[in-house]
C-alpha positions as CSV (number, residue, x, y, z in Angstrom):
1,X,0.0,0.0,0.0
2,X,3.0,2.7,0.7
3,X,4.8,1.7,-2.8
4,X,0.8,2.2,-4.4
5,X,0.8,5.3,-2.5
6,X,4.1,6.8,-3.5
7,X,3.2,6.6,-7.4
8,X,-0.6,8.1,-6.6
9,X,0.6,10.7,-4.7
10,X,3.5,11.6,-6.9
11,X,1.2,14.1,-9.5
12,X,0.1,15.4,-6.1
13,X,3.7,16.3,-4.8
14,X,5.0,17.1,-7.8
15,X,1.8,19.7,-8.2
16,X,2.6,21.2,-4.6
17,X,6.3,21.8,-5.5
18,X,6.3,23.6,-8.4
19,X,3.0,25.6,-7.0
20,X,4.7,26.1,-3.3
21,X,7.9,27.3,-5.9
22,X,5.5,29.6,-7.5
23,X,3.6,31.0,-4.9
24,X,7.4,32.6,-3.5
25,X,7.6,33.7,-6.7
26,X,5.2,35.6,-7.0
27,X,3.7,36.4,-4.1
28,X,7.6,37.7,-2.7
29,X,6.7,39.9,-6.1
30,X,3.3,41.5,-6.5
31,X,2.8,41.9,-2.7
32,X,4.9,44.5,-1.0
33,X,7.4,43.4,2.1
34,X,4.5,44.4,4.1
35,X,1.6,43.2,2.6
36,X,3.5,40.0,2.4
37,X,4.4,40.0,6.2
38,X,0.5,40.4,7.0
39,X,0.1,37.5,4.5
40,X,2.1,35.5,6.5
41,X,0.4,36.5,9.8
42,X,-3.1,35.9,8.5
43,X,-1.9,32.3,7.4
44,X,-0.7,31.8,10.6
45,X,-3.6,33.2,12.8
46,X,-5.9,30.6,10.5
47,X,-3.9,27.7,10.6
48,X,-3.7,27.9,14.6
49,X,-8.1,28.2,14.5
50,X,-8.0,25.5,12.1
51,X,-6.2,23.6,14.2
52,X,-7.3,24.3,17.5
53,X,-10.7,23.5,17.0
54,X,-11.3,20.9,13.8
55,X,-8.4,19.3,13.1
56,X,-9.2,16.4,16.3
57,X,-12.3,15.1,14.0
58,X,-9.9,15.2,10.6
59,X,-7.3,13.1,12.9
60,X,-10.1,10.4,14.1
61,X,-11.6,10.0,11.0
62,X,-8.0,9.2,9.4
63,X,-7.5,6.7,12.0
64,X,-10.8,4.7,12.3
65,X,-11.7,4.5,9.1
66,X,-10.2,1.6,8.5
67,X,-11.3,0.2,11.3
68,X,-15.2,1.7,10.8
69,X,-14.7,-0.4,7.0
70,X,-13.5,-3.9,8.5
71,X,-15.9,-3.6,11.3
72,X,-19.3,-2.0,8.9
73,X,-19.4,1.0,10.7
74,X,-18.9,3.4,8.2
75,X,-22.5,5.6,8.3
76,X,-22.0,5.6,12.1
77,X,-18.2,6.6,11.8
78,X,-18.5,9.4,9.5
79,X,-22.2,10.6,10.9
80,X,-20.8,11.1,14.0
81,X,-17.9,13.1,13.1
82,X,-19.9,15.1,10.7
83,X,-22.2,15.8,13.0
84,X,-19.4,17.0,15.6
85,X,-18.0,19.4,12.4
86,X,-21.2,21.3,11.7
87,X,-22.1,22.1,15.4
88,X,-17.8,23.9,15.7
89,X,-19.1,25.1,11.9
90,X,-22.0,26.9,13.1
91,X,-20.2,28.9,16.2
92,X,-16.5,29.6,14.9
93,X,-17.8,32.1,12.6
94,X,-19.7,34.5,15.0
95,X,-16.8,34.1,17.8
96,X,-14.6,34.5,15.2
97,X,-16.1,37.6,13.6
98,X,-16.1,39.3,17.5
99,X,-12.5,38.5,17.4
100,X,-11.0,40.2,14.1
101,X,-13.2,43.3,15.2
102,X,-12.0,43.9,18.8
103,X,-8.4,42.9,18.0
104,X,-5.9,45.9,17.6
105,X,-4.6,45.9,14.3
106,X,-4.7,47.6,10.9
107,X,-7.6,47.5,8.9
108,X,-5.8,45.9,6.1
109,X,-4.7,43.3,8.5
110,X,-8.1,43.0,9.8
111,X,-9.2,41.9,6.5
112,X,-6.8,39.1,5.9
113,X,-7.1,37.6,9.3
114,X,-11.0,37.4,8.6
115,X,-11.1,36.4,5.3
116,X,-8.5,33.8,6.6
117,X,-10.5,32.8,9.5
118,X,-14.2,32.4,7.4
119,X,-12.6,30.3,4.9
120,X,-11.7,27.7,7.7
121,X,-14.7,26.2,7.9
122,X,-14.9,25.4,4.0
123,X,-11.1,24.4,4.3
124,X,-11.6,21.9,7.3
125,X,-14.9,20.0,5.5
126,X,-13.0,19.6,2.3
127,X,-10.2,18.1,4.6
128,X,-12.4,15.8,5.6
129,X,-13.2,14.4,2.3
130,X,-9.5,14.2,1.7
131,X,-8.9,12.3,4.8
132,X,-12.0,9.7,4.0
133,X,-10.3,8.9,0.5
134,X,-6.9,8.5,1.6
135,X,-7.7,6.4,4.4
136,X,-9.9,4.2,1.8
137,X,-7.0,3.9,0.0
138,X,-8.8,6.1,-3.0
139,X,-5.4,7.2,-4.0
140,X,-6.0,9.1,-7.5
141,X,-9.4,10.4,-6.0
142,X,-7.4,12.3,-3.1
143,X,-4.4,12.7,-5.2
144,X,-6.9,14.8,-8.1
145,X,-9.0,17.0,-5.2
146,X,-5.3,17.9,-3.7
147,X,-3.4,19.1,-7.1
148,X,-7.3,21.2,-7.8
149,X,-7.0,22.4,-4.6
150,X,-3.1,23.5,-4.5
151,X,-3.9,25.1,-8.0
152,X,-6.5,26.6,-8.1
153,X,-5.8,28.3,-4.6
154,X,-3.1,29.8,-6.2
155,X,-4.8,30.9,-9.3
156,X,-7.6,32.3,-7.6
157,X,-5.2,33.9,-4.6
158,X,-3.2,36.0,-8.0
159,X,-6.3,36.5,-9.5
160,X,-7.5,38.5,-6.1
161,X,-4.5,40.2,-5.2
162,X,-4.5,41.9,-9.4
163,X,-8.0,43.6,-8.5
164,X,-6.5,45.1,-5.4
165,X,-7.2,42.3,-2.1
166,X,-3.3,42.5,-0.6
167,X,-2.5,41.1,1.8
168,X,-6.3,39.1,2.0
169,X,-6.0,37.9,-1.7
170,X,-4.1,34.5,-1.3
171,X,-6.7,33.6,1.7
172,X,-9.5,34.4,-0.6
173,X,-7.7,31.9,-3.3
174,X,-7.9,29.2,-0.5
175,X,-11.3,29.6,0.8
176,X,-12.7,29.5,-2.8
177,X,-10.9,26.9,-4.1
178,X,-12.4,24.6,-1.1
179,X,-15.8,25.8,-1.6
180,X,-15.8,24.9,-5.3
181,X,-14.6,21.3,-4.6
182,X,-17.2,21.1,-1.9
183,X,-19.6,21.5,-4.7
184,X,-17.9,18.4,-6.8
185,X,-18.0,16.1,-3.5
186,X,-20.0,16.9,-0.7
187,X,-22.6,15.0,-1.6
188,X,-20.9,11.9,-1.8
189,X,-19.4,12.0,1.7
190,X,-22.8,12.6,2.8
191,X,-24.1,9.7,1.2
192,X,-22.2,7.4,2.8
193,X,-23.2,8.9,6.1
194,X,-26.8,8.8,5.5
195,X,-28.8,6.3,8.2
196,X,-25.5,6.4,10.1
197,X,-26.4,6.9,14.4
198,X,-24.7,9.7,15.8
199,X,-23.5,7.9,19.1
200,X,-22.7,9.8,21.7
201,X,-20.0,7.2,23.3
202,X,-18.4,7.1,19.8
203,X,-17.6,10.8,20.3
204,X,-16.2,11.0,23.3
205,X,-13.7,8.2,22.3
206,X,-13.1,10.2,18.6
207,X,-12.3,13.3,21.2
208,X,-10.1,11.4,23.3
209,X,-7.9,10.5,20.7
210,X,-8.2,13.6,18.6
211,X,-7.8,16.6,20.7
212,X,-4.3,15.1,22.3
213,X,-3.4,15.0,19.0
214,X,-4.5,19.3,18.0
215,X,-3.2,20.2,21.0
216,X,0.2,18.4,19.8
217,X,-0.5,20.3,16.7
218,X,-1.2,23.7,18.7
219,X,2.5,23.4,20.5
220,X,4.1,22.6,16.8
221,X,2.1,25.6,15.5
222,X,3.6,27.6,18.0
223,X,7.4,26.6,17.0
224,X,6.0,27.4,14.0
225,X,4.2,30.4,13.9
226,X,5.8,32.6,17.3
227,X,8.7,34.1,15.6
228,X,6.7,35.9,13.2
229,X,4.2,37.5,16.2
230,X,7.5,38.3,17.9
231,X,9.0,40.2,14.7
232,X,5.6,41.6,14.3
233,X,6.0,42.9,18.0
234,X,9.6,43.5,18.2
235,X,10.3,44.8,14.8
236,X,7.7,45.4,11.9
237,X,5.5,43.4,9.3
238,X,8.9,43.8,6.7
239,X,11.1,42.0,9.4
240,X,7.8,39.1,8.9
241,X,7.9,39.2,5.2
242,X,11.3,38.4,4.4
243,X,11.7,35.7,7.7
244,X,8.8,34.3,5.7
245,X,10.4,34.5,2.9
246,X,13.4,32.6,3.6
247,X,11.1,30.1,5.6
248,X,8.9,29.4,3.4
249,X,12.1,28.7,0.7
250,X,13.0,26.3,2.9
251,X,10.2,24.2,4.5
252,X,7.8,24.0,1.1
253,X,10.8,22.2,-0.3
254,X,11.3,19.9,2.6
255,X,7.5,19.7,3.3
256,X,6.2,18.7,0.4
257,X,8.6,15.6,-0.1
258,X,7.1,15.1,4.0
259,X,3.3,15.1,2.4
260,X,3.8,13.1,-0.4
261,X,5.5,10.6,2.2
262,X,3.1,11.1,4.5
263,X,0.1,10.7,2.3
264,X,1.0,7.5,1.4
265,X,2.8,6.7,4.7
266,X,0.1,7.1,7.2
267,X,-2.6,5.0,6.2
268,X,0.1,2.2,5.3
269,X,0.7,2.0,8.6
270,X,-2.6,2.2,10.2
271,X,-3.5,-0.4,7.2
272,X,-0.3,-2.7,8.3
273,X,-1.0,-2.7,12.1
274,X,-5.0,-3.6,11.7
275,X,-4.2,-6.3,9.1
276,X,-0.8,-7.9,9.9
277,X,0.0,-6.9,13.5
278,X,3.4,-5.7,14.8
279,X,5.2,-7.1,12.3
280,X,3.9,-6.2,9.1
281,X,3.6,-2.6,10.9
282,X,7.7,-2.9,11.8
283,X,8.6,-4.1,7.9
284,X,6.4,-0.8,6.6
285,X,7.4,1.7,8.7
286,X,11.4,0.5,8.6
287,X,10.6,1.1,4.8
288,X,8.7,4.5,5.2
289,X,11.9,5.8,7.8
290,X,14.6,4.5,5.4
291,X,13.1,6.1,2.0
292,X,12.3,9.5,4.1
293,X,15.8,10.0,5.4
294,X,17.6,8.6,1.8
295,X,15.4,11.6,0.0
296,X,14.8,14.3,2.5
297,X,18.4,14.7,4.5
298,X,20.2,15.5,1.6
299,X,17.2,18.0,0.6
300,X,17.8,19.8,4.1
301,X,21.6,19.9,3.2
302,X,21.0,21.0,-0.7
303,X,19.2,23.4,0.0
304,X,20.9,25.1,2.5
305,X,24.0,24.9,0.4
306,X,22.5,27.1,-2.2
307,X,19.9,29.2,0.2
308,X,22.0,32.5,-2.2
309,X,21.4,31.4,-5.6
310,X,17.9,29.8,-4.9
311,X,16.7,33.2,-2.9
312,X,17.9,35.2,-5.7
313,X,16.0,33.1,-7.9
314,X,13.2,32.4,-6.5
315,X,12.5,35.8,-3.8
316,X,11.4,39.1,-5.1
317,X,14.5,41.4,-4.8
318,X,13.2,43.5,-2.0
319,X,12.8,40.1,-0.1
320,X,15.8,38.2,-1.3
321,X,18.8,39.0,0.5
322,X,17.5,38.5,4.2
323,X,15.8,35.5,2.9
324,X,18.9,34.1,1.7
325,X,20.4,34.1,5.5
326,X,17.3,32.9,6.9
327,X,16.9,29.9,4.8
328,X,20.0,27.0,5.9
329,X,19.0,27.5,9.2
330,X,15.7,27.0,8.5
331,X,16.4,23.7,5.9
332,X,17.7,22.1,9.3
333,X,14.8,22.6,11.3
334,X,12.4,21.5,8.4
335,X,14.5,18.0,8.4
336,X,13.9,17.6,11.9
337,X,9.9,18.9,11.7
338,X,9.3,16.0,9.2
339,X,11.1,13.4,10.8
340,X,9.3,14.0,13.5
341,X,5.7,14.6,12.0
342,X,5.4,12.3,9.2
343,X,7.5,9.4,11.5
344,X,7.7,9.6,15.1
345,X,4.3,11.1,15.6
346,X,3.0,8.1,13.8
347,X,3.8,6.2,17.0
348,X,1.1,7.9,19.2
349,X,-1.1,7.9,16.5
350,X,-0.7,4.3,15.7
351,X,-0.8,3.2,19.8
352,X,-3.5,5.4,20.7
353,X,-2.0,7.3,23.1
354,X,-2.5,10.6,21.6
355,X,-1.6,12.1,25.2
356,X,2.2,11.1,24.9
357,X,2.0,13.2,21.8
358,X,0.9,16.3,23.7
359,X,3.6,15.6,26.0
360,X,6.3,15.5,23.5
361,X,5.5,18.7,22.0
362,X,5.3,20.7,25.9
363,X,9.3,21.2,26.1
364,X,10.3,22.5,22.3
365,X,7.3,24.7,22.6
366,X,8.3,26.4,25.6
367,X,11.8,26.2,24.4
368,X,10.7,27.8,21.4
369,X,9.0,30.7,22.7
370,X,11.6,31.2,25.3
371,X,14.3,31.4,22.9
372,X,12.4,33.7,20.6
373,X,11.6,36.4,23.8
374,X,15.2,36.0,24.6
375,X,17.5,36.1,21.0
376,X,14.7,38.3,18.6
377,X,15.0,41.9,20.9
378,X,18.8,40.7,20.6
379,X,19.9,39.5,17.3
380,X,16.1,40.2,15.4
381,X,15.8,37.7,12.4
382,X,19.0,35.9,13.3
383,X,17.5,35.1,16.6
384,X,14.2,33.9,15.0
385,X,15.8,31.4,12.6
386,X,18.4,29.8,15.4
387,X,15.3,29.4,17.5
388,X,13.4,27.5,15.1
389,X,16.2,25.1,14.4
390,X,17.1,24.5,18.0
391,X,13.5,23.5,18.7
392,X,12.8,21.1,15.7
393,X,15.4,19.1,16.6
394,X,14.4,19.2,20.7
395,X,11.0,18.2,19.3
396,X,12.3,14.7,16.9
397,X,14.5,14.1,20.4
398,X,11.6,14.0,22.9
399,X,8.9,12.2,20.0
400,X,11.4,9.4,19.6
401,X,11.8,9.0,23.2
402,X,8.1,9.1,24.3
403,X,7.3,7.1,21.1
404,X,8.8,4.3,22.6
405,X,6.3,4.1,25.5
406,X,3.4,3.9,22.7
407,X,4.3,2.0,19.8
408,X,8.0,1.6,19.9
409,X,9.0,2.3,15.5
410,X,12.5,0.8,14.2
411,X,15.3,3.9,13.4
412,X,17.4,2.6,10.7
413,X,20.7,3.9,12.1
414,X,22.9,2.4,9.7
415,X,21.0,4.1,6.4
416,X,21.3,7.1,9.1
417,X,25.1,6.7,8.7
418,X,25.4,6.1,5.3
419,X,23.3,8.9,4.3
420,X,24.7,11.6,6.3
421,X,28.3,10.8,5.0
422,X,26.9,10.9,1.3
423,X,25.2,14.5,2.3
424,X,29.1,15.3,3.8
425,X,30.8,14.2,0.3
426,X,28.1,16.4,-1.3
427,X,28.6,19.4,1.1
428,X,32.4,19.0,0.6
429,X,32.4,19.4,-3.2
430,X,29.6,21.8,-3.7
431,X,31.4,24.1,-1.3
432,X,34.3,24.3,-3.7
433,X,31.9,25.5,-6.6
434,X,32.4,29.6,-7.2
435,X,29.4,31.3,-5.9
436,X,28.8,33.5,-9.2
437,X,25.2,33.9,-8.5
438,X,22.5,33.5,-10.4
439,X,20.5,30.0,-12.6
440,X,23.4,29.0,-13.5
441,X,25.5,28.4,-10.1
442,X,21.9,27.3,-8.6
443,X,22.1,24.7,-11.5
444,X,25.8,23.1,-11.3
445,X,25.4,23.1,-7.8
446,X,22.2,21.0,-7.1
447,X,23.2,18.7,-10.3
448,X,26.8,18.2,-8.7
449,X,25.6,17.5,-5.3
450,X,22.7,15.3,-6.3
451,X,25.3,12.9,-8.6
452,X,28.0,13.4,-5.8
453,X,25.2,12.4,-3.3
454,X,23.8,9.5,-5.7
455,X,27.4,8.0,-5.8
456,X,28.1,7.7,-2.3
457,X,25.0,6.2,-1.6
458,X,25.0,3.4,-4.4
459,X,28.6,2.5,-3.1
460,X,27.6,2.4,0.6
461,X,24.1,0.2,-0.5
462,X,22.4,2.6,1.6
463,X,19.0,1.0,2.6
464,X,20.0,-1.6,0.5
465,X,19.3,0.6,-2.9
466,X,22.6,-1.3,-4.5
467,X,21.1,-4.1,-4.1
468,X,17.3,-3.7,-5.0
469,X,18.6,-1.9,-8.3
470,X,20.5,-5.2,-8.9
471,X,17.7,-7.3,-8.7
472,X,15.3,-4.6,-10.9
473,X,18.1,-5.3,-13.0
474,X,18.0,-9.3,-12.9
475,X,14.4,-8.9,-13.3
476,X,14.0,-7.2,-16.2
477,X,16.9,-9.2,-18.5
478,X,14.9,-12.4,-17.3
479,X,11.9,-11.0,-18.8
480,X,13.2,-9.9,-22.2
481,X,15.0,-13.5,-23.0
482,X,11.1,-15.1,-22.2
């Protein structure tokens, strides 16, 4: 089911790349510094709502869907947590609404946060459509309402901002891009709700493994998401725009090899362990770790090797410098983030004891904002990005360690090994490249490191890729002499 997964997802990823690419491009270019630093806050204030209060029922449908299908308890299953969406659905918008208005901020600000806010509940029901297919195993259903979603965000968010929105227009884009799929596949979903029993013991079980698991997500958020209040505070929506910048230059690169992992990751492993039992789950997720580290550690260390040429690419020029400094240190932390997310987290997930989770997200969060208060009055950006880094990596500490004590997940030290001295051969020889600037240094560089990095591996037979190709290899001359 992972391998199936990988190849659905791929259009997917590959669609989220090269629109997370684009939306730097040229967001960093027809927003100004500030509007794109209110951008970035609006994004942020929405993502910590969405979180906060609907992202519990998107986490136990994901998880007992499977279990709803074996058992014939799909009506019930997804009544009930329907049910538990439209009553938040109703509220959020009227609290919400009281919020933006009595909150001290610009007017222009005032409009992106709202619009940001109100598009939540469209964003969250369409994530639970997303969640139902993927967990079904409906791979190029969720794989098509993911790449019309990541597009047409984006369209629609340009589109906006060219008849004047700002700073609002790319969370317009967002909200009507989910209302439009609604209309495509709502009424499916519902369907297969209909004569389902909303059961009240159901739900409290749902919400004791679901809100452990958004009140994880709240404490990542806040690594997240802090620095860019605190620059907002300390400094000015600019200082927010280009840390943004330089973030998001970084972490869409690493995060969407995480989601395309993750997408087909997850429900492997939730598939494996109600199937086959500890061991089928130990020979997928050994697989899942393996693959993520052989194609996202040398990402991290790529791309911080050519954060210059990649900003100057990629980063409007008011943006681009600053961007440039912010994004290595920020590469780092996004390693650790997915690790950590799209692997460790799995263990809770996968044992059920969502409250570990919560647990192992208490100390970088408090590290995090700590640090920030402390190194931002101090060292402004610098301090933000340093903070960020530091508190990933405290976060994939602590989610190993308390992963243990709920579904223990194999680390595969020795591709660990392997890997990182491939990603030191790389770093080694791209560093003795002349920085001339530009595509064409941006261009040598990756394609150098990437063979450099490619060689090493092969020759160490990290995760066993040597060998596998051999046998691909054995394969297919045995099928062309029959």
């Amino acid at each position: 089911m992972f391998r199936r997964g990988l190849i659905g997802y791929l259009p997917a990823n590959i669609t989220q790349g090269v629109v997370g690419l684009l939306t730097i491009v040229v967001f960093t270019r027809i927003l100004t510094p500030e509007q794109y630093g209110g951008y970035a806050l609006a994004l942020s204030v929405a993502t910590l709502a969405h979180t906060t209060l609907f992202t519990w029922i998107e986490a136990a449908l994901a998880r007992f869907q499977a279990r709803a299908v074996e058992r014939g308890e799909v009506a019930t299953h997804l009544a009930t947590l329907m049910r538990a969406y439209f009553w938040l659905a109703a509220i959020f918008p009227v609290v919400a609404a009281v919020a933006v208005w009595l909150a001290p901020i610009s007017a222009p600000l005032k409009v992106a946060v709202g619009v940001g806010l109100g598009s939540i509940v469209f964003r969250s029901l369409i994530r639970l459509v997303q969640e139902r297919r993927r967990a079904d195993g409906e791979v190029m259903a969720a794989s098509a309402l993911d790449m019309a979603q990541t597009a047409g965000g984006f369209a629609i968010g340009v589109l906006a901002i060219t008849l004047g929105a700002g700073a609002a227009g790319p969370m317009i884009g967002l909200g009507a891009i989910a209302v439009i799929c609604l209309a495509f596949t709502l009424r499916k979903e519902l369907t297969l709700a209909r004569g389902g029993a909303v059961e009240a013991d159901r739900l409290r079980d749902y919400a004791s493994y679901g809100l452990p698991v958004a009140f994880s997500l709240i404490l990542s958020l806040v690594i997240a998401t802090t620095d860019r209040f605190l620059l907002a505070a300390f400094l000015d929506e600019r200082a927010v725009g280009v840390y943004h910048a330089g973030y998001s230059l970084a972490n869409r690169t690493l995060d969407v090899m995480f989601i395309w992992l993750g997408m087909a990751g997850g429900p492997a492993m939730v598939a494996a362990l109600e199937r086959g039992g500890r061991p089928a789950l130990n020979a997928t997720a050994r697989e899942q770790a393996s693959f993520m580290i052989l194609l996202t550690l040398p990402a991290a260390v790529g791309v911080a090797l050519v954060a210059r040429p990649l900003a100057q690419l990629m980063v409007g020029g008011a943006l681009s410098g600053g961007a440039a400094a912010v994004t290595p240190w920020i590469a780092i932390g996004a390693f650790f983030s997915g690790m950590t997310t799209y692997y460790f987290h799995q263990a809770f997930t996968l044992g059920r004891r969502t409250h570990l989770l919560f647990a192992a997200m208490i100390a970088p969060a408090a590290a995090n904002l700590l640090l920030n208060l402390f190194l931002i009055p101090r060292y402004g950006i610098a301090g933000a990005m340093w903070s960020t880094a530091a508190s990933y990596a405290l976060g994939a500490v602590m989610s190993w360690l308390l992963g243990r004590r709920a579904m223990p997940l194999p680390v595969p030290l020795d591709v660990i090994w392997r890997a990182a001295l491939a990603c030191a051969a790389m770093a080694v020889v791209v560093s003795r490249i002349p920085a001339f600037g530009g595509l064409l240094e941006l261009a040598l560089k990756a394609s150098v490191g990437g063979l450099v990095y490619a060689v090493v591996v092969l020759l160490l037979d990290a995760g066993g890729l040597r060998s596998r190709g051999a046998g691909l290899l054995q394969g297919l001359r045995a099928r062309v002499a029959t």
